[in-house]
C-alpha angles and dihedrals in degrees: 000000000000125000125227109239118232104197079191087073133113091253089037129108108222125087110199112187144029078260100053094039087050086040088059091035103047094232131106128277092242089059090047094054081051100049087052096043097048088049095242094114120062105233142136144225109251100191094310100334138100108243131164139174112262087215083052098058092041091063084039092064097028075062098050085043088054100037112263140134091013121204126207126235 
C-alpha cells in the first residue's frame, strides 16, 4: 500500500506559512513576514502564500553563524 506524502509534516521539508517559517525560526510571525519581505529570507510564493525549505533556511543560518552572505543593518 502506498502513503500519501504531506510535505507539511513534522519530517517533512516544506514550511507553508509566516506561522510555520517563525515556528522553525523561533521569531514571531510578525519578524518572519519581515525577513521575507525585506529579502533577507529565502523564501517563495506558494499560490499566495510565504513557504521555504526547512534544509534552505538551515544553510542559510549555518552561513550567517560562519560568516557568510552578510546583510547590512
Amino acid at each position: 500500500m502506498m502513503e500519501a506524502s504531506n510535505d507539511n509534516s513534522p519530517v517533512g521539508d516544506l514550511l507553508v506559512g509566516a506561522n510555520a517559517i517563525a515556528a522553525f525560526l523561533g521569531c514571531t510571525r510578525r519578524q518572519a513576514y519581515r525577513f521575507v519581505y525585506d529579502g533577507l529570507l529565502p523564501s517563495f510564493k506558494l499560490g499566495g502564500t510565504v513557504a521555504a525549505r526547512r534544509s534552505t533556511l538551515t544553510r542559510w543560518m549555518a552561513d550567517r553563524e560562519t560568516g557568510g552572505m552578510k546583510v547590512s543593518a
